[in-house]
N, C-alpha and C positions, 0 to 999 in steps of 0.2 A: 205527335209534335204539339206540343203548349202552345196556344197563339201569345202573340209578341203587341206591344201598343206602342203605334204611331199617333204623332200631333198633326191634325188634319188642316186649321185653319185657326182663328181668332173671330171672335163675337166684337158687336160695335163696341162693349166696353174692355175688351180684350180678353176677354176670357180665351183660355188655349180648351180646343176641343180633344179629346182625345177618343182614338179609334182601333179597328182591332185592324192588322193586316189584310190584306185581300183574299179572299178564299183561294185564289188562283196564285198566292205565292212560290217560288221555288225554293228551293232549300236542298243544300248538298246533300250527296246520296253517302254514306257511308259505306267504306269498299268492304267486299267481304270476308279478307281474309288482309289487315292491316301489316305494315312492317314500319320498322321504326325509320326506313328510312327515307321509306315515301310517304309515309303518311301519317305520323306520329313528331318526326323533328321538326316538321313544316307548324304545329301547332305548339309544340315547345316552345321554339323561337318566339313565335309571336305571343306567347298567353306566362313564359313561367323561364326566361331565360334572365327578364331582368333581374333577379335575384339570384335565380338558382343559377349560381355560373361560378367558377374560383373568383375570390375574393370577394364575396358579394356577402350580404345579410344570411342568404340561405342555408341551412348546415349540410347539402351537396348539389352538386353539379349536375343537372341534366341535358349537357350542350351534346354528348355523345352517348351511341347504343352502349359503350362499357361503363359511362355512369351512371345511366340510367337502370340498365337492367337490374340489377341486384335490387333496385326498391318498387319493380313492378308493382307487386300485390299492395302495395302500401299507396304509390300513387293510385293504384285503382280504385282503393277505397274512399283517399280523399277526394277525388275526383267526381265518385260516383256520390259522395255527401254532400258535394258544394261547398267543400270545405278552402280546397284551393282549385284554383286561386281564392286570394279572399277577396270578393265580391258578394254583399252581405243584403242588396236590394232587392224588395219581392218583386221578384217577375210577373207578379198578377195582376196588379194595381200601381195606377201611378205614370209617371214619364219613363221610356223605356230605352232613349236615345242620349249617350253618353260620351264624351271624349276623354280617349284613354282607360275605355272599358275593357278591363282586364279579364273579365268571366269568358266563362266556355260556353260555347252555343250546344243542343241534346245532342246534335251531331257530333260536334267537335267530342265529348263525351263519351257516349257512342264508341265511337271511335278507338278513342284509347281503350277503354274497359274490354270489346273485342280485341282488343291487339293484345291485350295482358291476358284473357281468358283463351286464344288458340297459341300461347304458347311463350308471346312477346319477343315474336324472331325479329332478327334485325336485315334482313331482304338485302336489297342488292349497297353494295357502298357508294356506287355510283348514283341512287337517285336522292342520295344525302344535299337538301339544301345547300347552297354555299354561304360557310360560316359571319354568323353576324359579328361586324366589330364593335365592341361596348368601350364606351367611356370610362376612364380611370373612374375610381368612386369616390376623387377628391379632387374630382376636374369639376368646373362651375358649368352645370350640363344645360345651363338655358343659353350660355352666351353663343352658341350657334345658329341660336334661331335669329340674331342680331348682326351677324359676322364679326363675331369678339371672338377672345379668348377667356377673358375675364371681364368682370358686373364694371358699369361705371365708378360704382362708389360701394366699399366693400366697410362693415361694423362691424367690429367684433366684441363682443361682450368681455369682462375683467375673465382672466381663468378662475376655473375653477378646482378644487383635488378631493375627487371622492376616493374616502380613505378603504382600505379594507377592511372587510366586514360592517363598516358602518349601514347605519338605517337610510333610509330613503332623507334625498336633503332636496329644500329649495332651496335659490342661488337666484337676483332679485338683485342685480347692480344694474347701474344708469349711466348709459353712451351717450356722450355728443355724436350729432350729426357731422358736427364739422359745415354746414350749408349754411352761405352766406346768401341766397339768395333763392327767391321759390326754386323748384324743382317738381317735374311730376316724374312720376314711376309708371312706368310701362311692363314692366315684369319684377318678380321677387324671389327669390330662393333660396334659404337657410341649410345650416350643415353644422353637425359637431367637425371641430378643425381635426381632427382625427383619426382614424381608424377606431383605436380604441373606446374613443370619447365617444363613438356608436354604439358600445356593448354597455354604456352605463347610460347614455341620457334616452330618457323613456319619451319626455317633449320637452320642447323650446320654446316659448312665447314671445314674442316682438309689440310691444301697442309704442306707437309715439304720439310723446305729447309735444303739442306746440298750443299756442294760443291761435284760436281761429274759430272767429264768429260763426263762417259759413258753416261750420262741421254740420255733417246729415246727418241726425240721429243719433249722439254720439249716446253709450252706452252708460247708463250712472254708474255702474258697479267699475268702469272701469278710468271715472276720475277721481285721478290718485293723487295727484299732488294742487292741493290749492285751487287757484281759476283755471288752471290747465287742463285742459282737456285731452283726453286720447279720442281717436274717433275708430270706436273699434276694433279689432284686431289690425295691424299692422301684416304682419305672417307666423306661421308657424310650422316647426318641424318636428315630425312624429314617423314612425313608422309607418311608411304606404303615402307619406306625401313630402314631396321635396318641394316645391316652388309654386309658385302662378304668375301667367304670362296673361296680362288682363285684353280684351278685348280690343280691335282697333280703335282709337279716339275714344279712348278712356284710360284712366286712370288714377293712382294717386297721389293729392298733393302734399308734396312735403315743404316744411317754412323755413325760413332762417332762426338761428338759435334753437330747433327742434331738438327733442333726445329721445333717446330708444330704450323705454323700460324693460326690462328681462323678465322672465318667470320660466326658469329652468327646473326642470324635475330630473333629479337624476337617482337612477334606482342603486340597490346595495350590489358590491362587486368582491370579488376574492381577490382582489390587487389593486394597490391605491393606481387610480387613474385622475390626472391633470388633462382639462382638456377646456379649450372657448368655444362659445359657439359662432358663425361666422353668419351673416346676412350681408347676399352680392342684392346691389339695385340696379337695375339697367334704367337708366333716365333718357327720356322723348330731350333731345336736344333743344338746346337751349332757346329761350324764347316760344319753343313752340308749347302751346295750351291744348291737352285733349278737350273734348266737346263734352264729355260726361268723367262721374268721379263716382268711382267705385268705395264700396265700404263692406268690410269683412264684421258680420253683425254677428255677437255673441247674442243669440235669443234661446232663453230660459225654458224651460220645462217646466218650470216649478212657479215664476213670478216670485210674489211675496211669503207662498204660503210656506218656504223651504222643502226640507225632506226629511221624511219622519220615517221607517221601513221596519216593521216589527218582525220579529224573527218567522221562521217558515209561512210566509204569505207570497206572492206577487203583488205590487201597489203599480197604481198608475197615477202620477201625477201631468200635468199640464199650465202649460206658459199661451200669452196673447202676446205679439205685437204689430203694433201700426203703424202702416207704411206713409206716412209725412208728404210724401210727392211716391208720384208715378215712377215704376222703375221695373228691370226685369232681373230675374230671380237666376243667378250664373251658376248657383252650386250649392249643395248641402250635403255637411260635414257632420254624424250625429256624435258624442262626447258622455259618457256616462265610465263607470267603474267595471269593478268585478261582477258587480250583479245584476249590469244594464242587460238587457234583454233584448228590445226592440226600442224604435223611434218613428214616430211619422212626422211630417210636413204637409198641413193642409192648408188653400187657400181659401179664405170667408170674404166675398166683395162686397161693398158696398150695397148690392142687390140683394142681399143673402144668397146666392148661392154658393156652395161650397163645391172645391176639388182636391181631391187628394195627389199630390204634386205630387211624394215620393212615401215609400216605407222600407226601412228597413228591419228585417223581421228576424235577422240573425245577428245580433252585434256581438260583435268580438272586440276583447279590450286589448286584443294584440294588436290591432292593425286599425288607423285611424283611413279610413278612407277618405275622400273627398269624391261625392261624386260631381261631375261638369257635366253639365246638361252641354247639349249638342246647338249649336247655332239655331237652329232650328225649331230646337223644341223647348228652349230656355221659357218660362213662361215670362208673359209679359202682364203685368197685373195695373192696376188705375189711383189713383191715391185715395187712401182709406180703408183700402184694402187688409186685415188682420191676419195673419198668419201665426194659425196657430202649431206648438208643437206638443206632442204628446209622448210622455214616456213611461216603458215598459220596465221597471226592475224586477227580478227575481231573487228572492233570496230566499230560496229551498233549499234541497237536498239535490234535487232535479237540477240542478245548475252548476255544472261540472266544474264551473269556475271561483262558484262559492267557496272564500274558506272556512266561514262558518255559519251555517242556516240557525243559529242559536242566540244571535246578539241582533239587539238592535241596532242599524243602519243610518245614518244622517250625514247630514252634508259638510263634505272634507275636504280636503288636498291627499291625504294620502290614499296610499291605492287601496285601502281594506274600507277607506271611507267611499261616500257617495257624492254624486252629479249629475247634472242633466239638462243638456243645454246643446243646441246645435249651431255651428258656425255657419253660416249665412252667408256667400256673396252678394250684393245687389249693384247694381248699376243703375244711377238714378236719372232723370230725363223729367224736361218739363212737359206741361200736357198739349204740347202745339208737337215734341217729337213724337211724345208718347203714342197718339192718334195715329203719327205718318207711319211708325213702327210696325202698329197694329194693321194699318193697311197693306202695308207691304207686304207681310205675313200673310193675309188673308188672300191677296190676290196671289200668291206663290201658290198657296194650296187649293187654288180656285180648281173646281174640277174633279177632286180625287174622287175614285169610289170607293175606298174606304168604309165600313161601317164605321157611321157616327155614334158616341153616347150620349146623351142628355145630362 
């Protein structure tokens, strides 16, 4: 069994320590002769139902022993790759505590690959979990976590109609808010209005602009019109992320007269498909102000120097940026093409010292993950702090996703072109919460025995 890394505690300037498990861990036994019914559907459900189930994204079902079986050998090998789930973090290095971590633990593993290799029976149908009930795929799935049915305030972008056979298109109109008066956002979550308009739109982008001095950090590249400013990504929708529900007493602010710029990528399709994309907001009732304001930070891989990628080489390029005030780090989203590779997220303080926050060492341009760091081990970092990111392309032969290790590569919108940038939550706080943060933290993990690392 691989050891696993826990965040132990916080240094006076907050540094997040991290540590290996306890030697004396436990960890489930894998049985020895698995069935699908007691010990195979009970990890379905939880790790690969949300897709794979009728109607879903996935191309079949495995809610039951008769959908499953016929693709034993095939889940076993994706499984035993790490292929699926996609979950694309190295397990070695880095923060290892996540919400909404989709991966299989060796056991869970384990597990299935014995249940496919003695035979992949399906054991008694009585010890068949009792079935999970899924949300329509065009139901607004955060408004429960609120007691809604639907967002307070719902934007829909102009339609759009990708024609058949056409090439990939952007699509790049501009919504009023419709907000006559501030407003903060407590949660966000985007969707093609469609069924269909899921088998053509590859991502959605959302940035708004309003005018507003306050903005943290707001990104150059992404003021687009005049003195207006966008402050960062707003949300976006890709495959493997629907929404975000920000932290308690935070979130973010939206002005009167704001609007919501698009950046739609929709891929080519065998049938013309019309379709909007739709952004539900759930708004913190009126009057009231969270205490912090989050911002979804597009940071560069590249900075100024762009992307240059010569035919059969791997290139590593890398981006800096600086954190303005104190704040903690909610999630990291990495974004590159066909021939991203890998990505890391390290943090450089003030002190000099560095840590390596997260890597992902498998990227896949199918599936944008977001990881969320866990309450827990979210790092909390000190102002001045620089985070830098680093990225891996490949463009070989060796990169199964290449479509041609022969041309040279530079920085695009289209999918044969290149990127490399990772979306960043942070949560900002002045350095009177910052301090109380880090103590709170510290004294939580006062105690552990944990192995520490330096």
């Amino acid at each position: 069994m691989s050891a696993t890394w826990k965040p132990l505690g916080i240094l006076a300037l907050g540094i997040m320590m991290i540590g290996l498990v306890p030697a004396g861990a436990v960890y489930a036994e894998v049985p020895v002769k698995p069935t699908f019914a007691k010990d195979v559907a009970p990890i379905f459900q939880t790790k690969c139902e949300a897709c794979h189930r009728p109607g879903s994204i996935a191309p079949m079902s495995l809610r039951t022993f008769q959908d499953a079986r016929p693709w034993a050998r095939s889940i076993k090998a994706r499984v035993e790759a790490r292929q699926m789930p996609p979950w694309h973090i190295d397990k070695t290095v880095g923060i290892q505590e996540f919400k909404y971590d989709r991966s299989l633990s060796d056991d869970q593993i384990a597990t299935i690959v014995r249940w496919v290799d003695q035979g992949a029976a399906q054991g008694d149908p009585k010890d068949m979990p009792p079935a999970l009930q899924w949300s329509n795929e065009q139901e607004w799935t955060l408004a429960r976590n609120f007691g809604q049915t639907e967002p307070d305030l719902i934007i829909r972008a102009a339609p759009w109609t990708q024609k058949a056979g056409a090439i990939d298109s952007w699509w790049k109109p501009i919504t009023e808010t419709g907000l006559t008066e501030p407003r903060w956002a407590r949660a966000v979550e985007t969707r093609p209005g469609t069924i269909k308009g899921r088998s053509v739109t590859h991502h959605a982008n959302a940035n708004l602009q309003q005018d507003d001095p306050d903005a943290q950090d707001p990104d150059p590249d992404q003021r687009l019109l005049g003195s207006l400013s966008t402050e960062g990504r707003f949300m976006e929708w890709a495959v493997g992320k629907q929404g975000e529900i920000m932290r308690p007493n935070s979130g973010r602010l939206m002005l009167p007269g704001s609007k919501v710029l698009w950046s739609i990528h929709y891929a080519s399709s065998k049938e013309d498909v019309t379709d909007s994309i739709e952004m539900g907001i759930y708004l913190y009732p009126k009057g009231q102000v969270p205490k912090y304001r989050q911002t979804l930070h597009n940071m560069s891989a590249t900075n100024s120097t762009g992307l240059d990628i010569p035919p059969n080489v791997i290139k590593t390029s890398q981006g800096f940026f600086v954190m303005r005030k104190a704040g903690r780090i909610e999630s990291f989203q990495p974004h590159m093409h066909l021939r991203g590779k890998a990505m890391s997220m390290e943090a450089i303080l003030p002190t000099g010292q560095i840590y390596i926050l997260s890597h992902v060492a498998n990227f896949n341009f199918n599936w944008h993950n977001s990881y969320v760091y866990a309450d827990d081990a979210a790092p909390l970092l000190p102002k001045g702090t620089m985070l830098k990111i680093t990225a891996w392309h490949d463009n070989t032969a060796a990169n199964k996703a290449n479509p041609d290790p022969n041309v040279w590569v530079g920085y695009g919108d289209r999918t044969v072109d290149e990127m490399a940038h990772a979306w960043v939550n942070v949560t900002y706080m002045d350095d009177e919460d910052y301090l109380g943060e880090v103590a709170a933290r510290k004294a939580k993990f006062a105690g552990t025995n944990a192995q520490q690392q330096p």
